[in-house]
C-alpha positions in Angstrom: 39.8 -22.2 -97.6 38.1 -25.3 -96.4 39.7 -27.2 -98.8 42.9 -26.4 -98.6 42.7 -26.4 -94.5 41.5 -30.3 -95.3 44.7 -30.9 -97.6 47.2 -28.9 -95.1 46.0 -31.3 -92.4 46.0 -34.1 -93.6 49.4 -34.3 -95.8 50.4 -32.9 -92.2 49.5 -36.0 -90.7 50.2 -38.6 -93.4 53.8 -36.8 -93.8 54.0 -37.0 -90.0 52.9 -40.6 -89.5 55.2 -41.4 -92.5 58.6 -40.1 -91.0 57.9 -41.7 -86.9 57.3 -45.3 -89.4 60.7 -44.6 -90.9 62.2 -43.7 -88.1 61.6 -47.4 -86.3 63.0 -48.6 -89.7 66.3 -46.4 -89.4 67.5 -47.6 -85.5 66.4 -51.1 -86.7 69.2 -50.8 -89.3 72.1 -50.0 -86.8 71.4 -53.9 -86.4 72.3 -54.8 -90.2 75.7 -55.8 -89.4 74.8 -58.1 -86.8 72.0 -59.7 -89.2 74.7 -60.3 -91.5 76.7 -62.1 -88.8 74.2 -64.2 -87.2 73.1 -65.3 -91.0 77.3 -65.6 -92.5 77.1 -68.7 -89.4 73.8 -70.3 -90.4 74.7 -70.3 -94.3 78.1 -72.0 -94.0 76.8 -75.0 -92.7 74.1 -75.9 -95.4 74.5 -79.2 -96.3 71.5 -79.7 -98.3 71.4 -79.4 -101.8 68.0 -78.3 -103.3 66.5 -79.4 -106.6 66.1 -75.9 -108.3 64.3 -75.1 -111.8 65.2 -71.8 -113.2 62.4 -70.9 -115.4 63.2 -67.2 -117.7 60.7 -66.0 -120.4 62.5 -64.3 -123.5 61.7 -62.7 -126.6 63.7 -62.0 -129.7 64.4 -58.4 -128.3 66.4 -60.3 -124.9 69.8 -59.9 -126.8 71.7 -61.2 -123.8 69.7 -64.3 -123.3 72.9 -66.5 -124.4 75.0 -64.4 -122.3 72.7 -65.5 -119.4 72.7 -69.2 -120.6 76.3 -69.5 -120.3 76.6 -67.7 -116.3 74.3 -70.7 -115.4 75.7 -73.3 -117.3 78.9 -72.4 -115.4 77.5 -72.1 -111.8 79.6 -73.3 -109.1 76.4 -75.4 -108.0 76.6 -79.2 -109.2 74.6 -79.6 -112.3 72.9 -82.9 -111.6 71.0 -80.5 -108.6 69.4 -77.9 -111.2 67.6 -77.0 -114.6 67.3 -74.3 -117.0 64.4 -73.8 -118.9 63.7 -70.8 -121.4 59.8 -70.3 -122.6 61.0 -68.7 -125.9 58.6 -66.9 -128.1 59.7 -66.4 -131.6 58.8 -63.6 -133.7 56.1 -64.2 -136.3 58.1 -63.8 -139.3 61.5 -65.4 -137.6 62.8 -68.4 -140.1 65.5 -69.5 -138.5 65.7 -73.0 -136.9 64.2 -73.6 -133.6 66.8 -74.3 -130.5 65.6 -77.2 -128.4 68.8 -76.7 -126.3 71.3 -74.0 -125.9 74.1 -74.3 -123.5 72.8 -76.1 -120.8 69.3 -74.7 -121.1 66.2 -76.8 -122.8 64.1 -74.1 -124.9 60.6 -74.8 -125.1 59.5 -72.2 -128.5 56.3 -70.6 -128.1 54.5 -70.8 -131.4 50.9 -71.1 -129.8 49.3 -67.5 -130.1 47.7 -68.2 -126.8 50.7 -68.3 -124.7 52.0 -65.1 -126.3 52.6 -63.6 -122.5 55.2 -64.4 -119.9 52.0 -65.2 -117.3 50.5 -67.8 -119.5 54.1 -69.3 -120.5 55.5 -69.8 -117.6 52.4 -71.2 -116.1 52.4 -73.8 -118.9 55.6 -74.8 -118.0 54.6 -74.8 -114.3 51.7 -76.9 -114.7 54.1 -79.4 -116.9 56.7 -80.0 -114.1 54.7 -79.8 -111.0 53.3 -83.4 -111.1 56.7 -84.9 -111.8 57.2 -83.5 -108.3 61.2 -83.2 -109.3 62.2 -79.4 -108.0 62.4 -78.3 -104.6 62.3 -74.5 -105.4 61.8 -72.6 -108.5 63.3 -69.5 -109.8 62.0 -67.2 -111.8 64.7 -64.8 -113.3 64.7 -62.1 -115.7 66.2 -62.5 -119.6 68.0 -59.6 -118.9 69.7 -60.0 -115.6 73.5 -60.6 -114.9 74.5 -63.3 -112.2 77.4 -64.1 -111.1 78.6 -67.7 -111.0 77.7 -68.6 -107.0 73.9 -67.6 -108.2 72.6 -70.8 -107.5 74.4 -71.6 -104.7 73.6 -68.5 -102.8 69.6 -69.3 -103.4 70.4 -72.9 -101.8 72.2 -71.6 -99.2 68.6 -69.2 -98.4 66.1 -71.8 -99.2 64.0 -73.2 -96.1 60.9 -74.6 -96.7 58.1 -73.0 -97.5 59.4 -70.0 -98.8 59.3 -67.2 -101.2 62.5 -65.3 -101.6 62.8 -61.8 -103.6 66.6 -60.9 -105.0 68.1 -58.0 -104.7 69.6 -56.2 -107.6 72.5 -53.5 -108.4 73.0 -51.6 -111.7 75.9 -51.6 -114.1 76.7 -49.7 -117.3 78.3 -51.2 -120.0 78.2 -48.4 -122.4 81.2 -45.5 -122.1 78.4 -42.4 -122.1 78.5 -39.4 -120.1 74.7 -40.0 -119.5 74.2 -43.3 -118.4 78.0 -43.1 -116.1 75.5 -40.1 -114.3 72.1 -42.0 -114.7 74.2 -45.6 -113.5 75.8 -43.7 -110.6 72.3 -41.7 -109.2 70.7 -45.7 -109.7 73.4 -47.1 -107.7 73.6 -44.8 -105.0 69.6 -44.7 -104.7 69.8 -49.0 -104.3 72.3 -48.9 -101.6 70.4 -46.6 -99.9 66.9 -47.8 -100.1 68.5 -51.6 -99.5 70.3 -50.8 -96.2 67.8 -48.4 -94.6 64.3 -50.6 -96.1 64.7 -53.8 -97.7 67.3 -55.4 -95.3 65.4 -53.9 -92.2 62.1 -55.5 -93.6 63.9 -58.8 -93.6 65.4 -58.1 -89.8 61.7 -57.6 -89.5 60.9 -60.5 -91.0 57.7 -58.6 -92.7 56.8 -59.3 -96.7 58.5 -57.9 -99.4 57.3 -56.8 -102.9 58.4 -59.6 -105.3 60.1 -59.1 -108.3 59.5 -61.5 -111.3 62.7 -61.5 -112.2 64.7 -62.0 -109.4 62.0 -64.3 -107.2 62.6 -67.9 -105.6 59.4 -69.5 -104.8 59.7 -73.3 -103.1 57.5 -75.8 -104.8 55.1 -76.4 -102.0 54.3 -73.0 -102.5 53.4 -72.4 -105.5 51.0 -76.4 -105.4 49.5 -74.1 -102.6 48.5 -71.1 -104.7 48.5 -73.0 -108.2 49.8 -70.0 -109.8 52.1 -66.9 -110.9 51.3 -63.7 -111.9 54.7 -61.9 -112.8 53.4 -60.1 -116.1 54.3 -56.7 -115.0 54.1 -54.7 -111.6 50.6 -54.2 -111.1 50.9 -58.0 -111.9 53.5 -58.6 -108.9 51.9 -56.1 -106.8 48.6 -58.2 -107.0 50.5 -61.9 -106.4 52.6 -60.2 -103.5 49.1 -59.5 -101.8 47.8 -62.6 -102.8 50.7 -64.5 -101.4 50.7 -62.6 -98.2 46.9 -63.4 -97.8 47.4 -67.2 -97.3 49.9 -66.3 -94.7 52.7 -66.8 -97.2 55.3 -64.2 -96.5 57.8 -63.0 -99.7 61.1 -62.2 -97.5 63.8 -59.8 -99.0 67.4 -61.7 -99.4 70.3 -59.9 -99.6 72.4 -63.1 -100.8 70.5 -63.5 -104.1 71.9 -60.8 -106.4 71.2 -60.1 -110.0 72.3 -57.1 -112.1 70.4 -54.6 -114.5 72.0 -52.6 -116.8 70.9 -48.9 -116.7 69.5 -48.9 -120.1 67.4 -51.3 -118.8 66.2 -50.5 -115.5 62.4 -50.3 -114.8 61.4 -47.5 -113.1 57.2 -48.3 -113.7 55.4 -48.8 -110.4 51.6 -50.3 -110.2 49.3 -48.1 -111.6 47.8 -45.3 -108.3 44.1 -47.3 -109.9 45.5 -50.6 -109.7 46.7 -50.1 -105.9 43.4 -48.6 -105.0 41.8 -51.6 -106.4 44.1 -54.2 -104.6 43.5 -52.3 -101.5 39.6 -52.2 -101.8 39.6 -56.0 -102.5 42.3 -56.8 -99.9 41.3 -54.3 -96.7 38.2 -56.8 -95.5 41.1 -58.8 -94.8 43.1 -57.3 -92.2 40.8 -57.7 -89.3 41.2 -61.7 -89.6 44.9 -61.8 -90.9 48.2 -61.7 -88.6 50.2 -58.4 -87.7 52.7 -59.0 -91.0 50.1 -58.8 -93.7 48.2 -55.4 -92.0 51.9 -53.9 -92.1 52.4 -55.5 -95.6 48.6 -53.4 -96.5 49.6 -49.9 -94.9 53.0 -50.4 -96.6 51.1 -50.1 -99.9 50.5 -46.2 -98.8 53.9 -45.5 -98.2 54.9 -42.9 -100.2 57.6 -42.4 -102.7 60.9 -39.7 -102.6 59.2 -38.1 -105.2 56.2 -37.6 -103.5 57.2 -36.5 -100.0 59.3 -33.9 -101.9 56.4 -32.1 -103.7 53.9 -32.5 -100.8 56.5 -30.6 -98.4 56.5 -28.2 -100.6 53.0 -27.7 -101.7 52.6 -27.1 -97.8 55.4 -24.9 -97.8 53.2 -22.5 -100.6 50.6 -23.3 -98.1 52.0 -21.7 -95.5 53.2 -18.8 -97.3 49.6 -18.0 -98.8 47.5 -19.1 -96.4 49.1 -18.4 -93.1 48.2 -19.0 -90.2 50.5 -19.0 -86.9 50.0 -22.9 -85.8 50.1 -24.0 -89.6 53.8 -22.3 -90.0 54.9 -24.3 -87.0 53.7 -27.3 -88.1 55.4 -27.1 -91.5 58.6 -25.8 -89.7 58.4 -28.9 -87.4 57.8 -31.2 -90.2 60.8 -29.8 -92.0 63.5 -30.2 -89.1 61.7 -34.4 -88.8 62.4 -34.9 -92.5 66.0 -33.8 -92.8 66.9 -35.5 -89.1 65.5 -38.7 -90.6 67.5 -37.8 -93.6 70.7 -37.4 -91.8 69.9 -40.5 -89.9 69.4 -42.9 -92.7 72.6 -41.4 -94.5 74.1 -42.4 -91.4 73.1 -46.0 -91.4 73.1 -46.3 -94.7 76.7 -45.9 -94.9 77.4 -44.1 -97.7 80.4 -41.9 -98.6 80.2 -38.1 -99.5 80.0 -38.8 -103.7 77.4 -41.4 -103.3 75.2 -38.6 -101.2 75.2 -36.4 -103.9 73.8 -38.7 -106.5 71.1 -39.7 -104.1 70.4 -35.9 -103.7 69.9 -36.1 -107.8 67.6 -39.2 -107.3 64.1 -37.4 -107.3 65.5 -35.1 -110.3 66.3 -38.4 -112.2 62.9 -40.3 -111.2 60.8 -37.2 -112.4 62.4 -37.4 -115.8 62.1 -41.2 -116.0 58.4 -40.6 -115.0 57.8 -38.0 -117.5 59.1 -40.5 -120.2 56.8 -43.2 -118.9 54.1 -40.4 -119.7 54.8 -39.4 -122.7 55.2 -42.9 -124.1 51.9 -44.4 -122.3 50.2 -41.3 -124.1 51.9 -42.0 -127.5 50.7 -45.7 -126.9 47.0 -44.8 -126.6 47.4 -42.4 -129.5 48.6 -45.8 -131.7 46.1 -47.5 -129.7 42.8 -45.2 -130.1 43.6 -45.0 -133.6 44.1 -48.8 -134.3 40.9 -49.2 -132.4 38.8 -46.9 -134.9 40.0 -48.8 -137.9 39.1 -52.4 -135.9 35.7 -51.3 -134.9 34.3 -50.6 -138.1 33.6 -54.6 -138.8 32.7 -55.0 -134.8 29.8 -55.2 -132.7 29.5 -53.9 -129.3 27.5 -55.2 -126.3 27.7 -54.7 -122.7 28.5 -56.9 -120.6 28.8 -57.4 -117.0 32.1 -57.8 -114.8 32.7 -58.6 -111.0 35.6 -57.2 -109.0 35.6 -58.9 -106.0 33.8 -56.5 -104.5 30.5 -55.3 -106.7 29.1 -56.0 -110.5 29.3 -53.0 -113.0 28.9 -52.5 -116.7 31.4 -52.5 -119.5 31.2 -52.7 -123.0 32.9 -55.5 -124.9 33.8 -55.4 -128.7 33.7 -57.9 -130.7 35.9 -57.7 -133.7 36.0 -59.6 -136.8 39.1 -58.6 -139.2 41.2 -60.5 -142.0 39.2 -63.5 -140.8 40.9 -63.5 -137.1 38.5 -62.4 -133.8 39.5 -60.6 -131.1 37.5 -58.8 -128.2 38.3 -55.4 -126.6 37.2 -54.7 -123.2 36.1 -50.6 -122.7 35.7 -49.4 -119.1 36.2 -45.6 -118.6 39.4 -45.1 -120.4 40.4 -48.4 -119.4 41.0 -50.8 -122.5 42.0 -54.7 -122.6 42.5 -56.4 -126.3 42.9 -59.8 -126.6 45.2 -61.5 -129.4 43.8 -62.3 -132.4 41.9 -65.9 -132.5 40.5 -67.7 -135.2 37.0 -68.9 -133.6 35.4 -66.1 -130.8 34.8 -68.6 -128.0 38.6 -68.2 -128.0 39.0 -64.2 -128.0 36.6 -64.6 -125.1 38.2 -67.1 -123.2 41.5 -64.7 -123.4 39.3 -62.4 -122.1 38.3 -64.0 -119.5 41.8 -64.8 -118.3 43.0 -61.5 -118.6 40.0 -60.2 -116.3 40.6 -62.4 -113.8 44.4 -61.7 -113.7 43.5 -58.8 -112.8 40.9 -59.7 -109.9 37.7 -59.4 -111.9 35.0 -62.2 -113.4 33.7 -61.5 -116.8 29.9 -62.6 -116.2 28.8 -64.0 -119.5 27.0 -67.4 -120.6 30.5 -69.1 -122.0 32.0 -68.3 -118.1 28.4 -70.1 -116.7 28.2 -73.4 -114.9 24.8 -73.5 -116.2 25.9 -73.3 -119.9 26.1 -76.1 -122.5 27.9 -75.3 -126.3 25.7 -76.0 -129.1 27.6 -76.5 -132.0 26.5 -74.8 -135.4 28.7 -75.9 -138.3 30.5 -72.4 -137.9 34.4 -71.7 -136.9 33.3 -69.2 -134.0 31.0 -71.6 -131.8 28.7 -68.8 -130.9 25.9 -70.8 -130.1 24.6 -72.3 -126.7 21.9 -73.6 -124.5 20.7 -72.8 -120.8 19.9 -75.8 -118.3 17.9 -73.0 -116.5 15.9 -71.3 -118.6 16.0 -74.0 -121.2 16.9 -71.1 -123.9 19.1 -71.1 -126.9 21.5 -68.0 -126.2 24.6 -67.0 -127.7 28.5 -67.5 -125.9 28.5 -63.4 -124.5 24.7 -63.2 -123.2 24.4 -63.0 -119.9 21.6 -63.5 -116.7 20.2 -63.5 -113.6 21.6 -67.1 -113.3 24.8 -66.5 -113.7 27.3 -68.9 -111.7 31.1 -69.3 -112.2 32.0 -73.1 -113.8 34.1 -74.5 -111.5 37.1 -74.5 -114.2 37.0 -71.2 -114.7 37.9 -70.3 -111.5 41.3 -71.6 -111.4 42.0 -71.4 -115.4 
């Protein structure tokens, strides 16, 4: 009984807290057409025209990258004022001829196996451009994103300086199904809704927004500031939103810059519940020396989701009904009648007509399938995964090895795998596992590694990552061997000690 009492009191209170922070949100967005009026004035009398660099990763799989190419090659913002450039990464066994240029855009091909990720690409390209000091602002947009042909001009028109803007999208259907018309029609009514009563309010607010790499505008001073983007995935843009928001650099929702999705393609994957906990832990020290915007911005990262809310109201309702007592069955009945007047409220600024209420209704229905999908095909993953990793590990060798979070060391085990005369290292943590791609020397596998710890907020203490370390080499491909200026010792590339300091280089590689 205790333990329930604890979780009837506080869901009671986080449900509670949840629907009064709403509610400031909801009367804020009776003001939306007045934001939109004051802005309409401002906008139409931008004279300046920015220097903008769209930058968009693809793959072979981004069938409507052309598509895409031709929408910007056709904006109605004057050419000489932008660039398109594709990081482009070619399938292995792909024989056709390499495209330098494609309508309007220059292609840079990825054939280098370490840039095989849209992080490490597009930082390549980032790090290429930045000294020729040429772009005002840079966009980073999705391969599979529609536009429309005032794109460009939109994001001039919203550009001040320093600034990070995040897009706003809609979903379309292209394909004449009875499944996606219903999935396209709960999507669309679900993104009006959540724009006009959330992300618009948050930029009446003038708090930070979630970005989203493929819709984001980031100025140039910015990113010379922070060195860096991490738009990988969401935990990925969850991390670089903090990060952002921590140098007092606020990512502000913009109405004006809209892409579309189709519905076969829309992402429902959020950060990982471990991944916010993480961010959280490493962030919270933070709020007692940062400004009003980023502690919002760190409680924001509790608010919960439809789905959520839903199934907590009624795990209290079965609460109630098994375990009654006369307070608790007020409490829940009270909680009931703030959730659906918030409800009716935000239908009522949201603005949405009777057929677009019923597919938000359908919403949670949809997002619990999507979310059993996700499931079922990160468990089929692991499957593939676990199994691949048996095969590997028979011609590896295992070591542990120790990592920093931010906040604390702790052990893990890294494998070091030799096969078909390639290396690659896998990092095991709990049921946590990292693989490199494949390299042909070890120093390499580990300085992957390495990078794709520390995108992820963590410092893989070995000798190869140490100031105080020195490569010896040995006459062999993998450079394993070493020498310490502190001990004076002849070590190996993954030892590590008591010495251990971070080589400048590493920290910003």
């Amino acid at each position: 009984m205790i333990v329930f009492d604890t979780i009837f009191t506080l869901l009671i209170i986080y449900l509670f807290i949840y629907c009064i922070y709403q509610l400031f949100f909801f009367i804020k967005a009776n003001d939306i057409e007045k934001y939109f009026e004051m802005h309409e004035k401002t906008r139409s009398i931008v004279i300046e025209k920015n220097k903008i660099c769209v930058l968009i990763y693809a793959t072979h799989k981004n069938k409507n990258l052309d598509k895409l190419l031709s929408v910007l090659n056709n904006q109605s913002y004057p050419k000489e004022y932008y660039e398109v450039h594709v990081a482009y990464q070619k399938e292995e066994n792909d024989t056709n001829p390499s495209r330098d240029f494609a309508l309007g855009a220059r292609i840079h091909n990825i054939q280098n196996p370490d840039y095989f990720s849209k992080d490490k690409a597009i930082n390549l390209l980032l790090n290429k451009m930045l000294p020729e000091n040429k772009f005002d602002a840079f966009v980073f947009l999705g391969a599979d994103r529609m536009i429309g042909e005032k794109y460009l001009e939109n994001i001039n028109k919203s550009i001040t300086k320093p600034c990070v803007l995040v897009g706003s999208k809609v979903s379309v259907n292209e394909k004449n199904q009875f499944a996606k018309k219903v999935k396209n029609s709960i999507i669309s009514a679900y993104l009006k809704y959540i724009n006009r009563t959330n992300n618009i309010v948050r930029s009446m607010f003038n708090l930070p927004f979630f970005i989203d790499g493929d819709n984001l505008v980031v100025t140039n001073d910015v990113i010379e500031k922070i060195g860096y983007v991490t738009l990988e995935d969401k935990d990925s843009e969850l991390e670089f939103s903090l990060e952002l928001a921590s140098n007092d650099i606020k990512s502000i929702y913009c109405p004006y810059i809209i892409t579309a999705i189709d519905v076969k393609n829309f992402d429902f994957t959020t950060p990982t519940i471990k991944n916010k906990f993480m961010i959280f832990s490493h962030y919270f020290p933070l709020i007692a020396f940062k400004s009003n915007s980023f502690k919002e911005f760190m409680l924001f990262l509790l608010k919960p989701n439809s789905l959520f809310v839903l199934f907590s109201f009624l795990f209290l309702v079965w609460l109630s009904i098994y375990f009654p007592t006369h307070t608790a069955g007020k409490l829940v009945y009270l909680l009931g009648v703030f959730l659906f007047i918030n409800f009716i409220i935000s239908i009522n600024v949201s603005r949405m007509q009777l057929k677009e209420i019923f597919w938000l209704m359908l919403y949670p229905f949809c997002l619990s399938w999507q979310k059993i999908k996700i499931l079922i095909n990160n468990l089929t993953m692991r499957s593939i995964i676990d199994s691949n990793y048996e095969e590997e590990n028979i011609n590896s060798a295992t070591i542990n090895a120790i990592v920093n979070n931010g906040k604390k060391d702790f052990v893990c085990k890294l494998d070091l795998v030799s096969e078909d005369g390639m290396r690659k290292v896998v990092f095991r943590e709990g049921n946590r596992f990292i693989t490199t791609d494949s390299y042909l020397r070890m120093y390499d596998a580990l300085e992957d590694m390495t990078y794709k710890l520390k995108s992820k907020g963590m410092t893989l203490k070995t000798c190869q990552n140490c100031q105080h370390f020195t490569i010896c080499p040995d006459g062999t491909l993998d450079c394993l061997n070493g020498k310490c200026q502190i001990s004076q010792n002849e070590i190996l590339i993954w030892n590590g000690c008591q010495y251990f300091y971070l080589h400048p280089n590493k920290k910003d590689n």
